[in-house]
C-alpha positions as CSV (number, residue, x, y, z in Angstrom):
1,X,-7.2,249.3,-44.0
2,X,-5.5,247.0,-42.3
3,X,-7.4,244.2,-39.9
4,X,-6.8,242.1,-37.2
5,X,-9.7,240.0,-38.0
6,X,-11.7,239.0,-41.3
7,X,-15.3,237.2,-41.0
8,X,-16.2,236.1,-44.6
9,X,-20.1,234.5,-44.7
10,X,-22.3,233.3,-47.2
11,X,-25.5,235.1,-46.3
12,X,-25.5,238.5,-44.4
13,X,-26.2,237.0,-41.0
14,X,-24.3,234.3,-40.9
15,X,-21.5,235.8,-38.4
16,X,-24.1,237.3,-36.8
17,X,-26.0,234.1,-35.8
18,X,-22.5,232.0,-35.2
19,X,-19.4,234.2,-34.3
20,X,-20.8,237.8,-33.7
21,X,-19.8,237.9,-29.9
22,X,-16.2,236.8,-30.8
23,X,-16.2,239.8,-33.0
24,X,-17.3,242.0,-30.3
25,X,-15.2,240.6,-27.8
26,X,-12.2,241.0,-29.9
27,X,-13.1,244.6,-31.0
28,X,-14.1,245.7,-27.1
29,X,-10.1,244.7,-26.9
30,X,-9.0,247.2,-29.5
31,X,-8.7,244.8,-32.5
32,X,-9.8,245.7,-36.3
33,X,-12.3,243.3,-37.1
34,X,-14.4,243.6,-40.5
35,X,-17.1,241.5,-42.3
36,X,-17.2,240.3,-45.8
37,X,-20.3,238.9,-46.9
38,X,-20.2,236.9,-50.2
39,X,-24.0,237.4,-51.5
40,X,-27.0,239.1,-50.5
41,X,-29.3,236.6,-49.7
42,X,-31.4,237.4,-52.7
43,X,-32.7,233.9,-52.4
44,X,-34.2,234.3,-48.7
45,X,-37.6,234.1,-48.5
46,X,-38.3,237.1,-46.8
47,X,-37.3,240.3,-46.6
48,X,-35.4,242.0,-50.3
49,X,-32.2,242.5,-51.1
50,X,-32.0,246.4,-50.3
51,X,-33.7,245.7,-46.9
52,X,-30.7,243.2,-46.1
53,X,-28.3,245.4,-47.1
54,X,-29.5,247.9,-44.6
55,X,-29.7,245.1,-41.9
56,X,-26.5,244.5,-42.5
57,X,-25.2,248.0,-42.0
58,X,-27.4,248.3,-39.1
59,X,-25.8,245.5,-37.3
60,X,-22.1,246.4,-38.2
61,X,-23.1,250.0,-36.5
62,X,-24.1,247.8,-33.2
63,X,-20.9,245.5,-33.7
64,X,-18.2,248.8,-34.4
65,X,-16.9,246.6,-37.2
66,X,-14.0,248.4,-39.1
67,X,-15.5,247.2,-42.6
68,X,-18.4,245.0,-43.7
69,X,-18.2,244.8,-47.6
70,X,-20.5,242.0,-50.2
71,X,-19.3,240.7,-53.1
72,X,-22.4,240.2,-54.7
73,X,-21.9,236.6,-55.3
74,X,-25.0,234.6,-56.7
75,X,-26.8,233.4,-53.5
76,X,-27.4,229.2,-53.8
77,X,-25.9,229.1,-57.4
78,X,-22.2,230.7,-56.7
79,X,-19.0,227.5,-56.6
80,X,-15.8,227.1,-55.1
81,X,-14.0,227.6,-58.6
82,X,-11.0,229.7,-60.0
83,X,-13.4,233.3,-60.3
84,X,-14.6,233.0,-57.2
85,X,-11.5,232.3,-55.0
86,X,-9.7,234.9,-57.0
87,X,-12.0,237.7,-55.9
88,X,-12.2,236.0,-52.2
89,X,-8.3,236.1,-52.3
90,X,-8.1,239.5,-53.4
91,X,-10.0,240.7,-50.2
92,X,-7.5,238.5,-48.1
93,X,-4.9,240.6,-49.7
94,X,-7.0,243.8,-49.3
95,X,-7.4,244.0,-45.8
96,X,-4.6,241.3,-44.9
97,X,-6.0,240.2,-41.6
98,X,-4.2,238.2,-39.3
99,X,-7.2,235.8,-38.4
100,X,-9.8,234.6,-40.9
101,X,-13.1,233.0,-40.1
102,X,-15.2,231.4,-42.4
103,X,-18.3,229.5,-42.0
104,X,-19.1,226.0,-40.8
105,X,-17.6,223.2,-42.9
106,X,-20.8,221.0,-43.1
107,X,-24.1,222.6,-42.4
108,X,-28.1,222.0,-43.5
109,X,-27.6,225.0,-45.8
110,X,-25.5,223.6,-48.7
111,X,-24.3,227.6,-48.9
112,X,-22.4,227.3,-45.5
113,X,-20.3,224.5,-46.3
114,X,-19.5,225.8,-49.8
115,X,-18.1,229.0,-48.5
116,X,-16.2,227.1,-46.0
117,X,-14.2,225.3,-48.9
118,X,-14.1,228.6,-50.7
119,X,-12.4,230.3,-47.9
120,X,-9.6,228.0,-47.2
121,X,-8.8,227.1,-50.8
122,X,-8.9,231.3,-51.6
123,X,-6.9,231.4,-48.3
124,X,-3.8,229.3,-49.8
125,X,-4.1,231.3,-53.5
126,X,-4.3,235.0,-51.5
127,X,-0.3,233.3,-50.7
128,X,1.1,232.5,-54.0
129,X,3.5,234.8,-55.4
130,X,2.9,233.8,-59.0
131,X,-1.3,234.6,-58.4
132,X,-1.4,238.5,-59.6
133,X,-4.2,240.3,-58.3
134,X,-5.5,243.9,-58.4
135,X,-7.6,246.2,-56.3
136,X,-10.5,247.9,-58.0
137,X,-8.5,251.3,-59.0
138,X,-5.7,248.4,-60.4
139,X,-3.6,248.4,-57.8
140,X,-1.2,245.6,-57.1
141,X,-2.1,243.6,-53.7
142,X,0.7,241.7,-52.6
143,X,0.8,238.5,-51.2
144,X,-0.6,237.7,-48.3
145,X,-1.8,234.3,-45.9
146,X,-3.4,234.9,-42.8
147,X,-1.9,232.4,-39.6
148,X,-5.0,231.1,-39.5
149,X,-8.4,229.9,-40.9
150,X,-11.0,229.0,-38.0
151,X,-14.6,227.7,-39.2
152,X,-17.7,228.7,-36.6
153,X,-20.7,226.5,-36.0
154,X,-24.0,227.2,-37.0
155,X,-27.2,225.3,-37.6
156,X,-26.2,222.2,-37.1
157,X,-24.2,220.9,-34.0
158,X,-20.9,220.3,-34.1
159,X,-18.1,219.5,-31.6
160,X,-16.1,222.9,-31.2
161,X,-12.2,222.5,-31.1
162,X,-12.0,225.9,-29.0
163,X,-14.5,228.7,-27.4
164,X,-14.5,232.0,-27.0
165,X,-16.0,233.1,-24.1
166,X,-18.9,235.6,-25.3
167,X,-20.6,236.2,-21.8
168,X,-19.3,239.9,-21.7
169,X,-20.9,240.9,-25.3
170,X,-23.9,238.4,-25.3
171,X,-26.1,241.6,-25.4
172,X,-24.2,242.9,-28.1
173,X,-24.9,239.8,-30.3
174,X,-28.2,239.1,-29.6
175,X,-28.9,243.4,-30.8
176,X,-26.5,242.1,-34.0
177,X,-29.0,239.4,-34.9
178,X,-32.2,241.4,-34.0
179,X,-30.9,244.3,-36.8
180,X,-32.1,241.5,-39.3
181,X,-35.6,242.2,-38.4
182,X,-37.2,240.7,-41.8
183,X,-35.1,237.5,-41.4
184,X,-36.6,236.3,-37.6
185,X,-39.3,236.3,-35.5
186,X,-41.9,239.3,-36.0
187,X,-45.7,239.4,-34.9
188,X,-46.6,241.7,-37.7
189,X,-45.0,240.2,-40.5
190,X,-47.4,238.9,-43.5
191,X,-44.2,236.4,-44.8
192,X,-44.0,233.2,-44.8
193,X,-42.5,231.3,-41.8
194,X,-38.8,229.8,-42.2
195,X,-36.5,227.7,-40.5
196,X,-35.1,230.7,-38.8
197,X,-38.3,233.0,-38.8
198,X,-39.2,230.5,-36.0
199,X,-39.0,231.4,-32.5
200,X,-37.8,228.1,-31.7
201,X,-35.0,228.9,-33.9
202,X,-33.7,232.0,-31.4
203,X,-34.2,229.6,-28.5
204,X,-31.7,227.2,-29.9
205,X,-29.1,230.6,-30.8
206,X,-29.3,231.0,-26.7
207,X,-29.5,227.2,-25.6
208,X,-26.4,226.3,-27.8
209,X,-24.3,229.4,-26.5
210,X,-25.0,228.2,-23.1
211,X,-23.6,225.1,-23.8
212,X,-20.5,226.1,-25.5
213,X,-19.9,228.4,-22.4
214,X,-20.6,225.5,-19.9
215,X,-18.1,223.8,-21.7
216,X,-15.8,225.9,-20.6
217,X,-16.9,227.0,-17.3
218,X,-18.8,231.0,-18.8
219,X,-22.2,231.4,-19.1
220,X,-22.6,232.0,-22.9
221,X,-19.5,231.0,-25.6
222,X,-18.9,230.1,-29.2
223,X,-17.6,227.1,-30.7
224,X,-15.0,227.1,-33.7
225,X,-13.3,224.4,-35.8
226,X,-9.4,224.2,-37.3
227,X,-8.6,222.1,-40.3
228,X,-4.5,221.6,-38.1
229,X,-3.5,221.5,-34.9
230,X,-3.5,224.2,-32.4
231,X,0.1,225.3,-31.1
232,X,0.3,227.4,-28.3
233,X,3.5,228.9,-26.1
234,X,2.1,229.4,-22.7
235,X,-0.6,226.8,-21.0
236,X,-1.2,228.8,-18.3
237,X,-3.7,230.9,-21.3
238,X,-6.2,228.1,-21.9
239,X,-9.3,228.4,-19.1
C-alpha cells in the first residue's frame, strides 16, 4: 500500500502525544496516512508489552490510519547504525510515502532524538540506487526518497518552523492518546507514577496545542521542524 503520509516513532505513543491531529487532519482530507512504530516500549514502566500493542491498535482504529506496523526494535538500547537504517529504509521503500515525519530532534528522552537521526539518515539510504533491499516474501523494493522529512515536538519546547492547524480533530487526538490507558493518568492504577502518568503532564499536551494554535491565529495546532528551507509556489496558502 501506497501512503501519502508515514509517521515513524520511537515508542508507541509518540505520534499520538505530538502529531496525531496532523494525522487526522490529513486523513479527514482523503490522504493515506500510516504509523510505524520502531519498539514496543518494553522499557516503560507501566503497562506490558502486549497491553501496548493493543493500545496501539486501539488508537489507529480512532485515527483511521491506513497501516500502523513495529519493528520491534530494542526500546533504550536500539542505535542509528547500518542494521537499523536498513530496516527503517526498507519501510520507506515499502509504503513510499510522500511525507515523512519523525520524532523531535532533541528531546528529555534520549529515544526521541535518536530516532530522529535514524529517520533522516535511513531517509537518504531508502534513495540510493546501489542500497538493495527486500520485502519480507524477498521482493525487490525500489528506490525511493520521500520530498520531505518534518520532525514534531514533544516534551520539551521547541520553536516550530510551521503548524498545522489541529482545531477540527483536537477530539480525535485527545481519544488517540486516552487509548494508551496504562501509559497516563488513571485513579485505579496500582503503578508507579511517571513523567507522563502525571496529570500535569496532559495539562501541558492541551496548554502547548493552544499555544501553537495562537501562534497562528486557531485554537489548538502542532508545531514541526525541517532540517532545509521551506519552498512554496503560492503565498496566498500560508494563514
Amino acid at each position: 500500500m501506497k501512503l501519502d503520509i508515514l509517521a515513524l516513532a520511537a515508542h508507541p505513543d509518540d505520534t499520538e502525544l505530538s502529531c496525531s491531529g496532523t494525522l487526522a487532519a490529513h486523513i479527514a482530507q482523503g490522504y493515506k496516512v500510516g504509523v510505524v512504530d520502531l519498539t514496543r516500549g518494553e522499557m516503560g514502566t507501566r503497562g506490558t508489552v502486549e497491553i501496548r500493542k493493543q493500545e496501539a491498535q486501539a488508537s489507529a482504529e480512532i485515527l483511521k490510519l491506513s497501516v500502523r506496523e513495529n519493528l520491534g526494535f530494542e526500546d533504550v538500547f536500539f542505535a542509528n547504525d547500518k542494521e537499523h537504517q536498513l530496516r527503517v529504509a526498507a519501510i520507506i521503500r515499502k509504503y513510499r510515502p510522500h511525507i515523512l515525519l519523525a520524532n523531535a530532534v532533541r528531546d528529555r528522552h534520549p529515544d526521541h532524538g535518536k530516532a530522529a537521526s535514524l529517520a533522516t539518515d535511513a531517509y537518504f539510504v531508502a534513495g540510493l540506487k546501489q542500497v538493495e533491499l527486500t520485502d519480507e516474501d524477498g521482493q525487490v523494493l525500489e528506490p525511493w526518497r520521500p520530498k520531505a522529512v518534518y520532525h514534531y515536538i514533544q516534551s520539551n519546547y521547541i520553536k516550530p518552523d510551521f503548524v498545522v492547524d489541529i482545531s477540527d480533530v483536537w477530539d480525535i487526538k485527545m481519544a488517540s492518546i486516552r487509548a494508551f490507558k496504562s501509559q497516563f493518568f488513571n485513579h485505579d492504577s496500582a503503578e508507579p507514577e511517571t513523567y507522563i502518568s502525571n496529570p500535569e503532564f496532559m495539562k501541558m499536551i492541551e496548554a502547548r496545542a493552544k499555544e501553537y494554535g495562537h501562534s497562528i491565529g486557531v485554537k489548538y495546532g502542532e508545531g514541526f521542524t525541517v532540517n532545509r528551507n521551506i519552498g512554496i509556489k503560492d503565498i496566498t496558502g500560508l494563514l
